[in-house]
N, CA and C of each residue as an Amber inpcrd file, in Angstrom:
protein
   678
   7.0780000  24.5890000  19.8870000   5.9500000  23.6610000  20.0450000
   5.6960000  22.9410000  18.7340000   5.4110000  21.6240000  18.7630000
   5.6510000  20.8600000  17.3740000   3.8090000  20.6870000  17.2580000
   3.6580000  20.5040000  16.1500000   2.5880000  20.7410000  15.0820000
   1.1670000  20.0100000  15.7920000   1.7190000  18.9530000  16.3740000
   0.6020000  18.0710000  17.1650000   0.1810000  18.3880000  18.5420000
   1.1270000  19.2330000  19.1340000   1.0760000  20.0940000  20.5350000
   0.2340000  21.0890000  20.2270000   0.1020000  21.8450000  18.9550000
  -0.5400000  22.9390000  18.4750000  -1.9700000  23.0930000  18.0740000
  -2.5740000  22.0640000  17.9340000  -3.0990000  21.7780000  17.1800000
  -4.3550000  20.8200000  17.7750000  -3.9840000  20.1040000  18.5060000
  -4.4990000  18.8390000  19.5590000  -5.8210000  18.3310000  19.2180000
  -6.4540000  18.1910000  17.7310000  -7.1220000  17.6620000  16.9590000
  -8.4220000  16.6640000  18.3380000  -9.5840000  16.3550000  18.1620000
 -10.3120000  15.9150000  19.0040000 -11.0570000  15.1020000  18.1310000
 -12.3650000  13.9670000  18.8390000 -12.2050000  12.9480000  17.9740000
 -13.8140000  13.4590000  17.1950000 -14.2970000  14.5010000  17.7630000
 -15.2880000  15.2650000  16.9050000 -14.6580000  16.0140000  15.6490000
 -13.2140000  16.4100000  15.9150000 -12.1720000  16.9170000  14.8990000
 -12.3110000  15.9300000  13.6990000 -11.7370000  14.5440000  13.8280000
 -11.5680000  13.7830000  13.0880000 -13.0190000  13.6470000  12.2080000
 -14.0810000  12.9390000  13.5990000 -15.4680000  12.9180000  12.5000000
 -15.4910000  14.0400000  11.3290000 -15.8020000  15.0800000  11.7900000
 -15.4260000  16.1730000  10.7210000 -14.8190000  15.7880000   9.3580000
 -13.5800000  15.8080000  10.0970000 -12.5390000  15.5450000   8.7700000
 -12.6550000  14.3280000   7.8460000 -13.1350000  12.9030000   8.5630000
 -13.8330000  12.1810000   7.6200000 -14.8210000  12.4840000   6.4730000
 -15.6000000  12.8730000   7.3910000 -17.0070000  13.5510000   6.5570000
 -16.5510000  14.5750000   5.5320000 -16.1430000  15.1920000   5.8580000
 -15.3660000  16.2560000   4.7210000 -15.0810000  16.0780000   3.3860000
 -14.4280000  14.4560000   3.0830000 -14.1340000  13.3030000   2.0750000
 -14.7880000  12.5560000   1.7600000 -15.9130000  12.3670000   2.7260000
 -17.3220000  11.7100000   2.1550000 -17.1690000   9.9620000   2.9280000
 -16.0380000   9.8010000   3.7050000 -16.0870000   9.2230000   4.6900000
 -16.8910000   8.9660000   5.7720000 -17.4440000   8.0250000   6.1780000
 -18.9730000   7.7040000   7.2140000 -17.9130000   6.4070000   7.6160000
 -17.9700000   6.1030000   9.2520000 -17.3260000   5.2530000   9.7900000
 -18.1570000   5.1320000  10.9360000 -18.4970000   3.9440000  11.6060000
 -19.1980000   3.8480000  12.9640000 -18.3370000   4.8350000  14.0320000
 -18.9050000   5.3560000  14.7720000 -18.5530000   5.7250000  16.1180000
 -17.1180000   5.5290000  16.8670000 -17.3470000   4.1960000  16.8140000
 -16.2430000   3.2740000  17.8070000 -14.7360000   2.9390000  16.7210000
 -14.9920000   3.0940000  15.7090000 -13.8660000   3.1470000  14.3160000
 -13.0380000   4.7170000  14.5130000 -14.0870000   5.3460000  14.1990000
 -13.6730000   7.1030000  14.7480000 -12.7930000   6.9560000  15.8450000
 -13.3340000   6.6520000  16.8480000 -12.8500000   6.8370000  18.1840000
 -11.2850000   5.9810000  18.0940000 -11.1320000   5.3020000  17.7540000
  -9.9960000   4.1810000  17.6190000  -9.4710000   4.7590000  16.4750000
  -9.6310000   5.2870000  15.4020000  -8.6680000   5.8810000  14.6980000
  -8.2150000   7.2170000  14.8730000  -8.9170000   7.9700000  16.2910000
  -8.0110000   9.4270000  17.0230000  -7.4050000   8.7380000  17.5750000
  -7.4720000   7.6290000  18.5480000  -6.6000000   7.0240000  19.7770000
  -5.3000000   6.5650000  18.6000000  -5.3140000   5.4400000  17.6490000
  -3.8460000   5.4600000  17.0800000  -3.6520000   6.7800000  16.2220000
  -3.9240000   7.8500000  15.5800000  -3.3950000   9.2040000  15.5100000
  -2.8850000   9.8440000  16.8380000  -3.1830000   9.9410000  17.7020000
  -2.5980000  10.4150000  18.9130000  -1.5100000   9.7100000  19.2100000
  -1.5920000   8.1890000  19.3860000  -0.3090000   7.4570000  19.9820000
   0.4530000   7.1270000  18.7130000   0.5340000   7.6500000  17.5250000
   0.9260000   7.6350000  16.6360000   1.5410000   8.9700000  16.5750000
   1.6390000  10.2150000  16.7100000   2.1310000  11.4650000  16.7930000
   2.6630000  11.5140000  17.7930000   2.2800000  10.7660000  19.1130000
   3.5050000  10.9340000  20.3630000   4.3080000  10.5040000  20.1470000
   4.6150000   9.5190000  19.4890000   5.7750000   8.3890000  19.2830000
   6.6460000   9.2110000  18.0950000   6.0080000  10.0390000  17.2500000
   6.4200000  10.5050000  16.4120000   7.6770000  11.6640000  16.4610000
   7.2560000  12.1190000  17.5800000   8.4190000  12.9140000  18.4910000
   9.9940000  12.4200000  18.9100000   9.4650000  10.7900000  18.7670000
  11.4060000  10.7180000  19.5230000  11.7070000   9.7650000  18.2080000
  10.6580000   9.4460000  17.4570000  11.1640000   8.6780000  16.5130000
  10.2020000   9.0580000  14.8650000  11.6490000   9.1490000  13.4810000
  10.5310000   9.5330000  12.6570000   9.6380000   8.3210000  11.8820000
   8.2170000   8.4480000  12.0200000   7.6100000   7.4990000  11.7530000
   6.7110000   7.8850000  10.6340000   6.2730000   9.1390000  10.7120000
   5.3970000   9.2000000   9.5690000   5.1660000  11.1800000   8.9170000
   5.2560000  11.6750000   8.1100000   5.5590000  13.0380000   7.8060000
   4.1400000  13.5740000   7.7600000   3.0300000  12.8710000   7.6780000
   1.2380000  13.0540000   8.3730000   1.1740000  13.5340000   9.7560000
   1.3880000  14.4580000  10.1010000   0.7580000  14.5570000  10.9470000
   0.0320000  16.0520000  11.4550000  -0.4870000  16.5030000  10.3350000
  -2.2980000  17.1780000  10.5030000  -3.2180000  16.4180000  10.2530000
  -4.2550000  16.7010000  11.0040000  -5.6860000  16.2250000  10.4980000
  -5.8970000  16.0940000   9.1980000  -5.6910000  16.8320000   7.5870000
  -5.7020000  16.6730000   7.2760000  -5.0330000  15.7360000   6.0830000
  -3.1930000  15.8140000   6.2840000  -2.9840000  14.7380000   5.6900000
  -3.4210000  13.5000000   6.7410000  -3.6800000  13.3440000   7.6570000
  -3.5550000  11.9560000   8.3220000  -5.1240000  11.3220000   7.6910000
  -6.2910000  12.2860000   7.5240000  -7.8750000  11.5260000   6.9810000
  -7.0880000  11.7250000   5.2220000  -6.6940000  12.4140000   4.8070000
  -6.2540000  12.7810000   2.8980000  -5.3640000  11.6570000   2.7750000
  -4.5490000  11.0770000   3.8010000  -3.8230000  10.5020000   2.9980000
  -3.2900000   9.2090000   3.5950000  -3.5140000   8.8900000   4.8130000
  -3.4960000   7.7190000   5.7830000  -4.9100000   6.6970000   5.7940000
  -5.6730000   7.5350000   5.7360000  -7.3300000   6.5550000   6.0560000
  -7.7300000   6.8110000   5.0830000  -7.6000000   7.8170000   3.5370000
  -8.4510000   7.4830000   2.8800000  -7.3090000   6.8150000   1.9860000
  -6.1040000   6.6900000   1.9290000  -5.2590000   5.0340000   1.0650000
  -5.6410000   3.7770000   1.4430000  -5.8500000   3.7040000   2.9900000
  -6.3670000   2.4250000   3.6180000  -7.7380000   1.7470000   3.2150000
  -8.5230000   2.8960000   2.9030000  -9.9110000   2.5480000   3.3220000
 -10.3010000   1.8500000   1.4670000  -8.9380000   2.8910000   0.2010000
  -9.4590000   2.3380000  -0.9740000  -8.5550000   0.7900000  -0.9960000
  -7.7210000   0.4620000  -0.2490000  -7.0320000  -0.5270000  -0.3880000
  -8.2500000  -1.5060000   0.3650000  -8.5810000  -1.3340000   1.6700000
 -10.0560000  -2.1630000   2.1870000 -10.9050000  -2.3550000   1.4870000
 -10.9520000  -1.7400000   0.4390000 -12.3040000  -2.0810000  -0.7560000
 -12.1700000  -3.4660000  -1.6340000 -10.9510000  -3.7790000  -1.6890000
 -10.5320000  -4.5880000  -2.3470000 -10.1360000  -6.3100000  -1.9200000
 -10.3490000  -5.9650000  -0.2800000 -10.3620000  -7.3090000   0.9040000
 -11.4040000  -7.9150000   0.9860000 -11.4630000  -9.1960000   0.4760000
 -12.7340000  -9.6450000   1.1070000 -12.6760000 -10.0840000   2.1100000
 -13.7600000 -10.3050000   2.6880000 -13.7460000 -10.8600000   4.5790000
 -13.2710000 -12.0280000   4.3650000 -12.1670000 -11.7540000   5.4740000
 -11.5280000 -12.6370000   6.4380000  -9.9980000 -12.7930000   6.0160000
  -9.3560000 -11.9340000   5.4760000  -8.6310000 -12.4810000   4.3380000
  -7.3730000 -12.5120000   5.0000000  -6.3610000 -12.7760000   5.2500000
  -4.9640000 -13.0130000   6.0170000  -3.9780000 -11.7470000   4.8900000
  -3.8990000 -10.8930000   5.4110000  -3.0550000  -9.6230000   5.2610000
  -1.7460000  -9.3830000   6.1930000   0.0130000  -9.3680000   4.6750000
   0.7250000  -8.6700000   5.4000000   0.9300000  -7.3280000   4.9010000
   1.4710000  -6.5230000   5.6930000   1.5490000  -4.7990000   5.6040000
   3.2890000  -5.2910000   5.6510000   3.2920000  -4.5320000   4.1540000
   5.1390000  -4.6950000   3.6640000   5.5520000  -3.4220000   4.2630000
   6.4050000  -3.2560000   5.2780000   7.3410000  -2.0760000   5.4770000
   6.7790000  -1.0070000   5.8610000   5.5880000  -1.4470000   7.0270000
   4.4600000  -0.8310000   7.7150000   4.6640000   0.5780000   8.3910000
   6.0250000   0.9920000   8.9860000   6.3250000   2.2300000   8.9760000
   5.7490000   2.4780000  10.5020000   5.4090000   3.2240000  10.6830000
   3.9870000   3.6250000  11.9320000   2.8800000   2.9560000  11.5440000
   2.8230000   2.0580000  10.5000000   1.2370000   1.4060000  11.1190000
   0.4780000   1.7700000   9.9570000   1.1520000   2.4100000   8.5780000
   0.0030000   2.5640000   7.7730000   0.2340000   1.6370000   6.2630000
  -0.2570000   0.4030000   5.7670000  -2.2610000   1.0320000   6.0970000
  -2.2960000  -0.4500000   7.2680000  -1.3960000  -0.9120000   7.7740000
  -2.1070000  -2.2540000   8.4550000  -2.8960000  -1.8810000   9.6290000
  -2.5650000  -1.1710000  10.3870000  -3.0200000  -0.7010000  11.8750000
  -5.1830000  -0.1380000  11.4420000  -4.8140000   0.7230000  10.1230000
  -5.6250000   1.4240000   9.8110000  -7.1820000   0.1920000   9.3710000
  -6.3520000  -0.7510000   8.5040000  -6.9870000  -1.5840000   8.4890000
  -7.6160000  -2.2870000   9.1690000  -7.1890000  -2.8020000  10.6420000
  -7.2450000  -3.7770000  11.2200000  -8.4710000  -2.4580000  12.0480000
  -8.0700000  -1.6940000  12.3890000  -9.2900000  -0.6800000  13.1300000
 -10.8140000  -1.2500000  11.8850000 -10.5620000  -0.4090000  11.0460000
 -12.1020000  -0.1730000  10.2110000 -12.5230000  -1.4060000   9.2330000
 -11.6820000  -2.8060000   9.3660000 -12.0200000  -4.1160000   8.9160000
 -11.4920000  -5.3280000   9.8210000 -12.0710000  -5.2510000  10.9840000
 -11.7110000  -5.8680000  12.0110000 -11.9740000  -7.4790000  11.6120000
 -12.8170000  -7.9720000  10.6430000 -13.1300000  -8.6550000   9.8860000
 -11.4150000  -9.8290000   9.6690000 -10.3440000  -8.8350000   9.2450000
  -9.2500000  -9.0800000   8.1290000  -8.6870000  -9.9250000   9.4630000
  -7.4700000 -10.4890000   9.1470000  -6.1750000 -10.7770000   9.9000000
  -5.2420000 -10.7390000   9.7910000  -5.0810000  -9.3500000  10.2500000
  -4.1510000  -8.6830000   9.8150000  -2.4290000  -8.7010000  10.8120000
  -1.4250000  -8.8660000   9.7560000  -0.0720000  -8.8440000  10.1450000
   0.6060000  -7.3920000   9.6270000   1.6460000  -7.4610000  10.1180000
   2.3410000  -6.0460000  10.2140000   3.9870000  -6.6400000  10.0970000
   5.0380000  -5.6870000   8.8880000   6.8170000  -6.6120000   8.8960000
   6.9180000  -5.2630000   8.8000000   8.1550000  -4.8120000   9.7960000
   8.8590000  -3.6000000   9.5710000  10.6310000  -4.0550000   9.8570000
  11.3570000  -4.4440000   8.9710000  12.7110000  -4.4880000   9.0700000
  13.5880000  -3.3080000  10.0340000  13.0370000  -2.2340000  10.1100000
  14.0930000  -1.2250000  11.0120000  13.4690000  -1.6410000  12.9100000
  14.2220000  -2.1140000  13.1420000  13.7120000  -2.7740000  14.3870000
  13.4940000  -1.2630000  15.3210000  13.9800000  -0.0310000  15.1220000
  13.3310000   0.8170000  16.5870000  11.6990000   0.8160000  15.9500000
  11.7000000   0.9200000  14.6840000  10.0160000   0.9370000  14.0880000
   9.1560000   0.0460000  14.6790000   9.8400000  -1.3250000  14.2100000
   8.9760000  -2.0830000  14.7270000   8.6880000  -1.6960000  16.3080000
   9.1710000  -1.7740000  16.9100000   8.8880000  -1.9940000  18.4150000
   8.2880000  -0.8960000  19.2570000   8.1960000   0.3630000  18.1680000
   6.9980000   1.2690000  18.5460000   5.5730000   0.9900000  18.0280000
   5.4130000  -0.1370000  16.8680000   4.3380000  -0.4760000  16.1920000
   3.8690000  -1.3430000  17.2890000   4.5970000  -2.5260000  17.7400000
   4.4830000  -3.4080000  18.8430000   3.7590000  -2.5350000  19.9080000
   4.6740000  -1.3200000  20.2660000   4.0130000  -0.4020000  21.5550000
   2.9060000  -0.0500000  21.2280000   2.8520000   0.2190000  20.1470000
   1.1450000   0.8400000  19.5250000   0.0960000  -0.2010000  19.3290000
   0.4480000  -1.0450000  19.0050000  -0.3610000  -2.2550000  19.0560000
  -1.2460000  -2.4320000  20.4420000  -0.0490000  -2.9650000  21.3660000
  -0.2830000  -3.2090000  22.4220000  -1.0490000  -2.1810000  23.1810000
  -0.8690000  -0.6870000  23.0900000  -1.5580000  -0.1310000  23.3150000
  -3.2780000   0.1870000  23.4690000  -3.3130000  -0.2240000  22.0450000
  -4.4520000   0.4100000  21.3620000  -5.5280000  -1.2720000  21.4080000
  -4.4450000  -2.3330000  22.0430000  -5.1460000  -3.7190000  22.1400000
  -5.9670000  -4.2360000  20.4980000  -4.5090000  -4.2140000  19.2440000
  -5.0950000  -4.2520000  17.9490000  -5.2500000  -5.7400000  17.9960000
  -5.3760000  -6.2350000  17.6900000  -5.2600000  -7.8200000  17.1840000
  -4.3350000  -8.0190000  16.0460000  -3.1820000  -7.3270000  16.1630000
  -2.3990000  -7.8270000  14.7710000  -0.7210000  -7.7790000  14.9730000
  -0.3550000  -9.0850000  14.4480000   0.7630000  -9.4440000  14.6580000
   1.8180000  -8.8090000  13.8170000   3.0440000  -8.6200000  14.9740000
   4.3250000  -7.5750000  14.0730000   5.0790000  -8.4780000  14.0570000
   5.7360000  -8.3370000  12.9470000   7.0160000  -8.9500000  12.7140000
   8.4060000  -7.9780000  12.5730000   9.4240000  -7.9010000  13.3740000
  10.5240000  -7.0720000  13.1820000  11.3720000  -7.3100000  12.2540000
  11.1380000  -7.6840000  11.1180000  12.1760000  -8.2370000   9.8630000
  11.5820000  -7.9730000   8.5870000  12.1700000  -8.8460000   7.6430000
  12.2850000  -8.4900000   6.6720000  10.9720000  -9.3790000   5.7170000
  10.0170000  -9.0810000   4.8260000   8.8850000  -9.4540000   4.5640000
   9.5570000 -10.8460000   3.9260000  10.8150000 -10.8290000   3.5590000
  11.0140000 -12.4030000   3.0380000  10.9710000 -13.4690000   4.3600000
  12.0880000 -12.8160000   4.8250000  12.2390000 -13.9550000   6.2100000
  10.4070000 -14.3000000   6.7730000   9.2210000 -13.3690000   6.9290000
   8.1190000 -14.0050000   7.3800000   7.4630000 -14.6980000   6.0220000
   7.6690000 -14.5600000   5.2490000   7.4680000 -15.1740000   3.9930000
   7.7940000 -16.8340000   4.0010000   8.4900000 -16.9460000   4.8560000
   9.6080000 -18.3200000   5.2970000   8.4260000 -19.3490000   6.0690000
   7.6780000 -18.5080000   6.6460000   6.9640000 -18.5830000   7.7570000
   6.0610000 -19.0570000   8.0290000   5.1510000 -18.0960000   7.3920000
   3.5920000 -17.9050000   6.9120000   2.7380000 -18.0140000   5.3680000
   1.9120000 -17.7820000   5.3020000   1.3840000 -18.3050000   4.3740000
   0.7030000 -16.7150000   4.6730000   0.3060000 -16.1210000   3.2340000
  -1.0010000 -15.1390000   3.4310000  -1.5920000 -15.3360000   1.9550000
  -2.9290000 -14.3600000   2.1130000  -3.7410000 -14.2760000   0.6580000
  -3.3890000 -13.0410000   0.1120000  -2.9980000 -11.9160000   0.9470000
  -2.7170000 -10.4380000   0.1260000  -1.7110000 -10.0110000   1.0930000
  -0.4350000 -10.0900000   0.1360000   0.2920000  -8.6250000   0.6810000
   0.0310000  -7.3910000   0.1170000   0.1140000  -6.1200000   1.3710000
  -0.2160000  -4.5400000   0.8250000   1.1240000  -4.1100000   0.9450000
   1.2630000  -2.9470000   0.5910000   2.1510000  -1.9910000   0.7490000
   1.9400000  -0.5850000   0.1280000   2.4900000   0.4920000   0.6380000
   2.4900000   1.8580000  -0.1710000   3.8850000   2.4970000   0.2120000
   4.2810000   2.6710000  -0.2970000   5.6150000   3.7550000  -0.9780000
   7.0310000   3.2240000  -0.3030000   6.7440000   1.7800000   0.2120000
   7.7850000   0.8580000   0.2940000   8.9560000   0.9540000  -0.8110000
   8.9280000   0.2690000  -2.3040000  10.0860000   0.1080000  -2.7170000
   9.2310000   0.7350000  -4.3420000  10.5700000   0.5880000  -5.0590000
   9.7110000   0.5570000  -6.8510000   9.4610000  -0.8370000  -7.3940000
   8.4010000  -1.3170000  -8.0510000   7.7040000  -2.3490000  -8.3360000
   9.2520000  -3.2970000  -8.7120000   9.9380000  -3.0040000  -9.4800000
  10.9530000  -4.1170000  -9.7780000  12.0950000  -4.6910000  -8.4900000
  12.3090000  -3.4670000  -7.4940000  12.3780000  -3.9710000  -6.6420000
  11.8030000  -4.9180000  -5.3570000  10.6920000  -4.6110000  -5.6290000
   9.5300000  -5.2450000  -4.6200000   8.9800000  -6.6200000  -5.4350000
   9.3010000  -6.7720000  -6.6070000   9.0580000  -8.1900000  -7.3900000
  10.0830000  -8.7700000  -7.0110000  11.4010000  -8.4270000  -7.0030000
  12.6140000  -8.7590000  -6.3960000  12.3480000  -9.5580000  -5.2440000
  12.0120000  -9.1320000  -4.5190000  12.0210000  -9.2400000  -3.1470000
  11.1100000 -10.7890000  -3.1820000   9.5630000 -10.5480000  -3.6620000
   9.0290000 -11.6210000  -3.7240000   9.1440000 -13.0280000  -4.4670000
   9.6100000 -12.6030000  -5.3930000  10.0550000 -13.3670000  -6.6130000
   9.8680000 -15.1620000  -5.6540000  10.9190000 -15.1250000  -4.9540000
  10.9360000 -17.1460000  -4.4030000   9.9750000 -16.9760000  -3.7230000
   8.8530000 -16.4970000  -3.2550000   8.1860000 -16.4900000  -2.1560000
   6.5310000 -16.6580000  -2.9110000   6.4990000 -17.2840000  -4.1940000
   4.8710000 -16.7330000  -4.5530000   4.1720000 -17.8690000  -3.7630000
   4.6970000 -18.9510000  -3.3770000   4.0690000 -20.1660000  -3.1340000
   3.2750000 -19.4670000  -1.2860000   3.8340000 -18.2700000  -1.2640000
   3.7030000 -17.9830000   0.2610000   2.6240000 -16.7900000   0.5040000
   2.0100000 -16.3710000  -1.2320000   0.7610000 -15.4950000  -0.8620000
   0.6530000 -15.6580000  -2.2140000  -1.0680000 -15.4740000  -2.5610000
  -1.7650000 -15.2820000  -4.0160000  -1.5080000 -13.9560000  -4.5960000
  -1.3200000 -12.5240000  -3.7900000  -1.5640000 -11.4750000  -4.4950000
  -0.8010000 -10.1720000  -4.2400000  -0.5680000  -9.2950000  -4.5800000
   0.3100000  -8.2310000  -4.0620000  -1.1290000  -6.8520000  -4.5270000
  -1.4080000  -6.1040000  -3.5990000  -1.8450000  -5.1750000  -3.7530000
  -1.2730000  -3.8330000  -3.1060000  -0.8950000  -2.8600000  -4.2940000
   0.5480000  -1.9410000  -4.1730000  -0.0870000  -0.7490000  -4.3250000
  -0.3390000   0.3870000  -3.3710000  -0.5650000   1.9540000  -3.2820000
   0.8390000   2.5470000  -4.6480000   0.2950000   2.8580000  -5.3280000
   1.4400000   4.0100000  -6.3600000   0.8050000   5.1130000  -6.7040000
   2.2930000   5.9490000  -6.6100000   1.3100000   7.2370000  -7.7040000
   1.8420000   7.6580000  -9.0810000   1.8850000   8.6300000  -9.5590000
   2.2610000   9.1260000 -10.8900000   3.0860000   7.9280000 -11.6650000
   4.2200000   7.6340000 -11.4540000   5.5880000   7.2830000 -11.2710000
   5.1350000   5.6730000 -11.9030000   3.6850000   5.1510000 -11.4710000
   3.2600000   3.9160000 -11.4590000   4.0410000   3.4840000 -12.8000000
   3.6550000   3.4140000 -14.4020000   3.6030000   3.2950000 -15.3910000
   5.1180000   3.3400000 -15.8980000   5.8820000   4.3790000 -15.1410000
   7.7800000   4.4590000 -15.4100000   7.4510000   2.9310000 -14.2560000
   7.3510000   2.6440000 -13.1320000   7.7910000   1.1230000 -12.6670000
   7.6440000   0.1530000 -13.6780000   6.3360000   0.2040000 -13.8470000
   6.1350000  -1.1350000 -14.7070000   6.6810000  -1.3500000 -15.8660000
   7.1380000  -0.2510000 -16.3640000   8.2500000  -0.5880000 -17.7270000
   9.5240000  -0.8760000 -17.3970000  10.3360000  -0.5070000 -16.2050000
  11.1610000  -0.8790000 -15.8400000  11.2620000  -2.5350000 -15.1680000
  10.0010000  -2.7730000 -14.4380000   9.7220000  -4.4680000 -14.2130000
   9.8260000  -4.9250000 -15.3250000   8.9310000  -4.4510000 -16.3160000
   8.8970000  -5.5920000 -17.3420000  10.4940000  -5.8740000 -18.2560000
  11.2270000  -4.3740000 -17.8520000  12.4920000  -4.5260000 -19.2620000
  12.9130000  -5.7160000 -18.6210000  12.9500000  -5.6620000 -17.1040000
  14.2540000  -6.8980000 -16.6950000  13.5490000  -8.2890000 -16.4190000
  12.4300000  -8.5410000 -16.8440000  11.6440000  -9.7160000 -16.7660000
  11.0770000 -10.3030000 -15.4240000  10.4120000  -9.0680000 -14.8020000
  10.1170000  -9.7470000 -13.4690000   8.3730000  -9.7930000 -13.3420000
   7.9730000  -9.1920000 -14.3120000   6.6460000  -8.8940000 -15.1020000
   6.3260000 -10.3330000 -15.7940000   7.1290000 -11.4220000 -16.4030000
   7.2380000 -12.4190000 -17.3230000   6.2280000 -13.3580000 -16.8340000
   5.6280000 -13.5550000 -15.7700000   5.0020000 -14.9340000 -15.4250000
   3.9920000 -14.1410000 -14.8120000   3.6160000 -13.2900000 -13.9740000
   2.8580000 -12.2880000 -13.5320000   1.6600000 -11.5450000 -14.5300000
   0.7900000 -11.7790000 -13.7300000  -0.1070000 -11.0370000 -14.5600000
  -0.8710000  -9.6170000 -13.3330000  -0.5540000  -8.5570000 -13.6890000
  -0.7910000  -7.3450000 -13.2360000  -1.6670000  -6.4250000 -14.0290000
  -2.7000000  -5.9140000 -13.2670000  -3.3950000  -4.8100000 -13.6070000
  -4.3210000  -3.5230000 -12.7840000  -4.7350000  -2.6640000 -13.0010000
  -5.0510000  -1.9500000 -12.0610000  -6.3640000  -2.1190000 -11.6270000
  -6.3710000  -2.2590000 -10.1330000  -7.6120000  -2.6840000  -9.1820000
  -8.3100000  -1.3970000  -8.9160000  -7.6250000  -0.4680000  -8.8260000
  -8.6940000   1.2170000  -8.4880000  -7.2340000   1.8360000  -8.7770000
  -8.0450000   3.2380000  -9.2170000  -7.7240000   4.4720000  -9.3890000
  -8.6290000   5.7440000  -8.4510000  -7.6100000   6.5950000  -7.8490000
  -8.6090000   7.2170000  -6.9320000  -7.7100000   8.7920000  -7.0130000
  -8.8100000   9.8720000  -6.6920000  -8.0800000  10.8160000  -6.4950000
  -7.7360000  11.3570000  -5.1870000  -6.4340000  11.6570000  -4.5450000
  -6.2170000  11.8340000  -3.0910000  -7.0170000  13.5280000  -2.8690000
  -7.6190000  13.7900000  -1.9280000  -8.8170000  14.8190000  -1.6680000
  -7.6290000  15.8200000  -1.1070000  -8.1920000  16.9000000  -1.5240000
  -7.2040000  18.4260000  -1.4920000  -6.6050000  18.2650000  -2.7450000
  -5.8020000  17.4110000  -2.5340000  -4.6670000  17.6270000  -4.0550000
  -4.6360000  16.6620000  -5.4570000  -5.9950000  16.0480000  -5.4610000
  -6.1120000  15.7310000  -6.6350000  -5.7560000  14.8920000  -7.4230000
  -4.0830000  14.6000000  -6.2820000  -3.0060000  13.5890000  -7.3660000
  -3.7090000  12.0390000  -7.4380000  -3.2190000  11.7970000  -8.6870000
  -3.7030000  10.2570000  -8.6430000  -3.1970000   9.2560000  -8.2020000
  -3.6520000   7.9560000  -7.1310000  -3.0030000   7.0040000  -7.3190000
  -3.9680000   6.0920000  -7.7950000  -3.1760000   4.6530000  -7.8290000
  -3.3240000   3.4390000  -8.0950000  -3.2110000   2.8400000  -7.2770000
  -4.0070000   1.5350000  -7.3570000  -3.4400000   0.1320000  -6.6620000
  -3.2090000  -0.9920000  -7.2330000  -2.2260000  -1.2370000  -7.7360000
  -1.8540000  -2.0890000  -8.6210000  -2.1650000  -3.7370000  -7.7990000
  -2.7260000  -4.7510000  -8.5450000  -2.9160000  -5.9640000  -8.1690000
  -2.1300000  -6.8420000  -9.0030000  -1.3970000  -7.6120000  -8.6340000
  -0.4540000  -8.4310000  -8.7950000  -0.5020000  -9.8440000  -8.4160000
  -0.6880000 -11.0330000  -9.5010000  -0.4660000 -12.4620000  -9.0690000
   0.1440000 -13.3210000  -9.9600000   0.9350000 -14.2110000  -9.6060000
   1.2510000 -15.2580000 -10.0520000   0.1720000 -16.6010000 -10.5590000
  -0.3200000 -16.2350000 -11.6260000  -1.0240000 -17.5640000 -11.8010000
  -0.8960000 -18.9930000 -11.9520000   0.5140000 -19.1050000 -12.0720000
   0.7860000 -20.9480000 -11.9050000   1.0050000 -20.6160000 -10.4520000
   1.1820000 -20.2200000  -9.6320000   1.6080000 -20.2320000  -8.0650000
   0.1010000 -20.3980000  -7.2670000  -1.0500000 -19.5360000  -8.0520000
  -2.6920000 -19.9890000  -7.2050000  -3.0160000 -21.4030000  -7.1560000
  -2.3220000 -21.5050000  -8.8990000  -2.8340000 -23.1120000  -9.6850000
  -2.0630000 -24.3070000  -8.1540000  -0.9030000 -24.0810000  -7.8070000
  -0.2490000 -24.6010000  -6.8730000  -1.1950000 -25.2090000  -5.6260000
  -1.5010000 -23.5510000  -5.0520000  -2.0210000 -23.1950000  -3.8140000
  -3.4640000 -24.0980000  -4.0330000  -4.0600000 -24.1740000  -5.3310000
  -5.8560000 -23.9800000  -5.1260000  -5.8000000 -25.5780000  -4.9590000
């Protein structure tokens, strides 16, 4: 019997477990963030999507990364989720800042199309893309891309590098490791025109470890945009 069969968490479970972290969420947020934990752990069974799945890493380390990355959105703001995985943090977002408009890129296409199923499910309002965050980059226009434990910063500058004209900001979940990236961005010059610094520091609840969210923009590329 696998861990989520065992266990079968309820959405008075969850309140709990919010509260526990000092988390307070309306009612109807609660309720919608057991419904995608549930259809998020079924799916999890024929496909691997996410290594969360107790109550407690899923409030320690799914909703409370989301909720410090939501601190940092202002309303209304056009959000993509880089290499969204099962849905975290865009899905998470789009529940408890319904406000945002929020998009979702997952390049491994069986991913995507369980995010799609989950979407559709759960009736999110947020658009998936099955590719690669450059190709929608091609596309769209946004104000913040997110991501967490996608790539290492010099690779993920990589990635954006031709694309600044296509969003103002990068806001990046890291942990320990943060400070070895950024010396490695900067040796190979992808740091050079960028101006980066840290937006929050938070400690993950149970274990203490630290992350970051590194904020990232191109300032001749806003000068462009504004």
């Amino acid at each position: 019997m696998s861990e989520t069969e065992n266990t079968q968490p309820t959405i008075a479970d969850l309140g709990q477990a919010l509260r526990d972290v000092d988390i307070e969420l309306p009612d109807e947020q609660v309720e919608s963030l057991d419904q995608y934990r549930a259809v998020l752990w079924r799916w999890n069974e024929q496909i691997n999507l996410t290594r969360h799945t107790s109550l407690e890493k899923f409030v320690n380390r799914d909703v409370f990364d989301s909720l410090e990355l939501a601190k940092l959105l202002t309303q209304r703001e056009r959000v993509l989720d880089v290499g969204t995985g099962g849905g975290v943090p865009g899905l998470i977002l789009a529940i408890c800042r319904p406000d945002l408009k929020v998009s979702v890129c997952e390049s491994v296409q069986k991913k995507a199309k369980v995010v799609e199923a989950i979407v559709s499910e759960l009736h999110l309002p947020v658009t998936v893309y099955g590719c690669r965050a450059e190709e929608v980059l091609q596309l769209q226009t946004f104000d913040t891309l997110v991501a967490r434990g996608v790539a290492a910063l010099a690779k993920f500058l990589r990635w954006v590098e031709p694309h600044w004209s296509s969003v103002d900001r990068l806001l990046l979940i890291k942990g320990r490791k943060w400070v070895e990236e950024r010396g490695e961005a900067r040796h190979v010059g992808l740091l050079k025109n960028l101006e980066l610094r840290k937006a929050a520091t938070y400690l993950t609840p149970a274990t203490d470890a630290e992350s970051v969210i590194l904020s990232i923009t191109n300032p001749k590329s806003s000068l462009r945009r504004g």
